[in-house]
MIVEX-63702 format. One line per field, with one value per residue: x, y, z of N, C-alpha, C, O in turn; residue number from 0. Coordinates in Angstrom, 2 decimals. Layout:
neast	(X ...)
nnorth	(Y ...)
nup	(Z ...)
caeast	(X ...)
canorth	(Y ...)
caup	(Z ...)
ceast	(X ...)
cnorth	(Y ...)
cup	(Z ...)
oeast	(X ...)
onorth	(Y ...)
oup	(Z ...)
i	(NUM ...)
***
This chain:
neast	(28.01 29.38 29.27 28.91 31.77 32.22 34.36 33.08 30.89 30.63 33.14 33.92 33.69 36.08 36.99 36.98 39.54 38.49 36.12 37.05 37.99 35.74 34.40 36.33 36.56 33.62 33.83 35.47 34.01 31.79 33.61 34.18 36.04 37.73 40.55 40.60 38.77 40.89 42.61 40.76 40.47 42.69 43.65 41.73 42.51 44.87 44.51 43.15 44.58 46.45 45.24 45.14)
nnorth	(86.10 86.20 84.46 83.08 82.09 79.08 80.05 82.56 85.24 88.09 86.94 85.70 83.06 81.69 81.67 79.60 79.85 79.87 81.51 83.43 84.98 85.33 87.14 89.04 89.67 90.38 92.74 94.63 94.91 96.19 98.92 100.51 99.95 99.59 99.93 98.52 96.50 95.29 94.13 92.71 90.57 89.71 88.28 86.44 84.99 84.40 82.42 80.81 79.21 78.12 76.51 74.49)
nup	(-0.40 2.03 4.32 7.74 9.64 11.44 13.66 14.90 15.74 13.41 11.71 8.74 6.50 4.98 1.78 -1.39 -3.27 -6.25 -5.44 -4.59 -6.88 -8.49 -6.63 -6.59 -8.95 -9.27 -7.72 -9.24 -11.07 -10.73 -10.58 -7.77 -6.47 -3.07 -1.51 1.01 -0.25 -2.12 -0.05 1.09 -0.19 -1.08 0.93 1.64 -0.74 0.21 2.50 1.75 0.24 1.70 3.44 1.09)
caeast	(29.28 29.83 28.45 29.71 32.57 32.39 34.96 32.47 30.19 31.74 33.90 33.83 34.81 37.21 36.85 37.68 40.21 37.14 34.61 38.14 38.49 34.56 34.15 36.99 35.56 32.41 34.31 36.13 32.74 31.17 34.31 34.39 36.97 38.55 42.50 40.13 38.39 41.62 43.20 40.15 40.59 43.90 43.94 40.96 42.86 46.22 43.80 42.95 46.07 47.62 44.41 45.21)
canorth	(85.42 86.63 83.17 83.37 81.29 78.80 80.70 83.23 86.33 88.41 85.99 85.52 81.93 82.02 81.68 78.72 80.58 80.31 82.17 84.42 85.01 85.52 88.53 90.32 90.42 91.52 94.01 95.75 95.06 97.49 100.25 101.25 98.84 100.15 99.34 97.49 95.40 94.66 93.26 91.54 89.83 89.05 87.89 85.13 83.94 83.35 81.72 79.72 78.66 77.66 75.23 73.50)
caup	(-0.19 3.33 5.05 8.90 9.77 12.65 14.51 15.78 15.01 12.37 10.72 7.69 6.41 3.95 0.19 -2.49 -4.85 -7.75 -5.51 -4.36 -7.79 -9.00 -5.87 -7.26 -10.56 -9.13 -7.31 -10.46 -12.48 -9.69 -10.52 -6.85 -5.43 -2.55 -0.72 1.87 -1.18 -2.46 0.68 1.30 -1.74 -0.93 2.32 1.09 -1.39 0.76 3.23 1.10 -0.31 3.03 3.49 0.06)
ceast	(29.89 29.31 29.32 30.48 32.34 32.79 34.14 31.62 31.33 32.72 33.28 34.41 35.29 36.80 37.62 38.75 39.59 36.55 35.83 38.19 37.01 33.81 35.19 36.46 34.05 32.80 34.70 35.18 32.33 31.92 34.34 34.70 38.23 40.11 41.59 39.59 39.57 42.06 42.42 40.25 42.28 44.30 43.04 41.87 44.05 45.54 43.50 43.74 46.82 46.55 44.45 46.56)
cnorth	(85.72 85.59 83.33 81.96 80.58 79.09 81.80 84.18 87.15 88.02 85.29 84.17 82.20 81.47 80.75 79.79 80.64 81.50 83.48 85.85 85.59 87.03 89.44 90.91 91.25 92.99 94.96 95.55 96.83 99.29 101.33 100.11 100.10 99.48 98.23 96.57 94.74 93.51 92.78 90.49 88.64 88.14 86.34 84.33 83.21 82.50 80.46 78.66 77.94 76.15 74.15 72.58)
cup	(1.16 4.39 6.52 9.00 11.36 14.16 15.20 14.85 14.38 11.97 9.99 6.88 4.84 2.64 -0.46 -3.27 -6.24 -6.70 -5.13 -5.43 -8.53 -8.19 -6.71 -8.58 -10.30 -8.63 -8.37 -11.18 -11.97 -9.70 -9.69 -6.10 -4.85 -2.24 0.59 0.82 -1.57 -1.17 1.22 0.84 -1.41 0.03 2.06 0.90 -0.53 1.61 2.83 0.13 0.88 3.22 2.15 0.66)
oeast	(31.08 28.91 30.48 30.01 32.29 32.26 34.60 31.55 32.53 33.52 32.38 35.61 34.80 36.01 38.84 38.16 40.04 36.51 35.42 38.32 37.28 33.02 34.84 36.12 33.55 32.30 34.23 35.36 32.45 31.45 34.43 33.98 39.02 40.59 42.14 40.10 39.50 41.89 42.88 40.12 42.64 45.22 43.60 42.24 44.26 46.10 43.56 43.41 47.79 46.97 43.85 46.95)
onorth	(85.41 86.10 83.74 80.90 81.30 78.80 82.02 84.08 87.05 88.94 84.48 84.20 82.81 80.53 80.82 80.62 81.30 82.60 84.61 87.05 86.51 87.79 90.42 92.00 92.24 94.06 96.10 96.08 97.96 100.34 102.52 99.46 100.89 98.55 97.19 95.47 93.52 92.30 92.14 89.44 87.47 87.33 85.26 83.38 82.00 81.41 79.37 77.63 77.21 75.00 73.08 71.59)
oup	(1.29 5.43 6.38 8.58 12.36 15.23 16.32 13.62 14.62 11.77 10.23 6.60 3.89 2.78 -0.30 -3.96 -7.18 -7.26 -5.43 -5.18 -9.30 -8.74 -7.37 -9.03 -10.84 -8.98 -8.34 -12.28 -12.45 -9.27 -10.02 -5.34 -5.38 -2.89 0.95 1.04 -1.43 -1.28 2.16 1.47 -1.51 -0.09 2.24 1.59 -0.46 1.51 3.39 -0.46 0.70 3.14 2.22 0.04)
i	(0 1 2 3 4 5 6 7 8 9 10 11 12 13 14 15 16 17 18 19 20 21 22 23 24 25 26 27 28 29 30 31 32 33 34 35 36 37 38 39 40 41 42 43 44 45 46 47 48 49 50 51)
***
C-alpha cells in the first residue's frame, strides 16, 4: 500500500478512506502500532477527505 505518488520520490500517494481504514486495522492486528503509525493513519485519511 505504499505505491509512490506522482509528486516525487518518497511520496506516498494518499489513501481512499476504505484502504485508510483497512491499514489501520492491519496496523492494530500487528499490536505494534506506533504515534508515527497513528498519525500516518491520520493524516491519509484527512487527505483524503479534503479531495472528496
Amino acid at each position: 500500500m505504499t505505491e509512490e505518488a506522482p509528486g516525487g520520490p518518497g511520496e506516498r500517494a494518499a489513501l481512499s478512506p476504505p484502504e485508510a481504514a483497512e491499514e489501520a486495522r492491519a496496523l492494530a492486528i500487528r499490536a505494534e502500532v506506533t504515534a508515527y503509525d497513528v498519525v500516518g493513519v491520520l493524516r491519509e485519511v484527512r487527505e483524503a477527505r479534503e479531495r472528496v
